[in-house]
C-alpha positions in Angstrom: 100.8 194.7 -15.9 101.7 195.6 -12.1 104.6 197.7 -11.3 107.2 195.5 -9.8 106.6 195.6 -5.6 109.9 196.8 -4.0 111.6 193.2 -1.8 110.8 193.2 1.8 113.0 190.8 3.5 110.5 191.1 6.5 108.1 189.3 4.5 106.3 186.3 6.0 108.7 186.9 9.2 106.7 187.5 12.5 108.3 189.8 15.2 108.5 186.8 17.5 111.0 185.3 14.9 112.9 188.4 14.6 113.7 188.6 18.0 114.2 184.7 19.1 116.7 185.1 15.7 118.5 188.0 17.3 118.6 186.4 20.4 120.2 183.3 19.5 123.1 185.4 17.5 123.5 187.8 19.5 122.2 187.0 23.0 120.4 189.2 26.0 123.3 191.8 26.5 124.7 191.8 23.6 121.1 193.1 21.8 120.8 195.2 24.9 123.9 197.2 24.1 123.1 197.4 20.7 119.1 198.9 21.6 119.2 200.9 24.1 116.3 199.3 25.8 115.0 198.3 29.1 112.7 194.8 28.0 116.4 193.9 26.7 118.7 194.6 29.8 116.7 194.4 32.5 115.4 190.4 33.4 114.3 190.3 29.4 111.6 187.7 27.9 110.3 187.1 24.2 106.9 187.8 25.9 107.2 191.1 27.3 110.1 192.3 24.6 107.1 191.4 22.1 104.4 193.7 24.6 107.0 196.6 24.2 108.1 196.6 20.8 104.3 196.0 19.2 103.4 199.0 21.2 107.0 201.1 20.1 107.5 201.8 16.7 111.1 203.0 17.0 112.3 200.3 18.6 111.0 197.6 16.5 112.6 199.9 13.6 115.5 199.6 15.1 114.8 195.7 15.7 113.8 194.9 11.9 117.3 196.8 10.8 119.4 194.8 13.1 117.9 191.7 11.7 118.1 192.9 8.2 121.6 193.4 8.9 122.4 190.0 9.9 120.3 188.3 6.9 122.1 190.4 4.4 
């Protein structure tokens, strides 16, 4: 018998999906405001909002919660 895994909602979901999610609902500015980062205020892009986040822990953290958030 296996112990019972905790639920992930993140699972199956790629970051790319995440953040074109978030995008639609909330829009550029809107998700800029609410992470304090550059790749979302200044001329933003899946692509390089992808580059940065793979590479930033804390900020894809910060990401996932937001999208959490909005799922629950």
């Amino acid at each position: 018998m296996h112990p019972e895994k905790p639920h992930n909602p993140l699972q199956g979901i790629t970051l790319e999906n995440i953040l074109i999610t978030l995008v639609d609902h909330y829009g550029w500015e809107k998700l800029g405001q609410l992470i304090d980062i550059r790749c979302f205020q200044s001329d933003p892009s899946i692509k390089s909002s992808l580059t940065f986040l793979r590479k930033t822990p804390w900020a894809r953290e910060k990401v996932e919660a937001i999208f959490c958030k909005l799922k629950t």
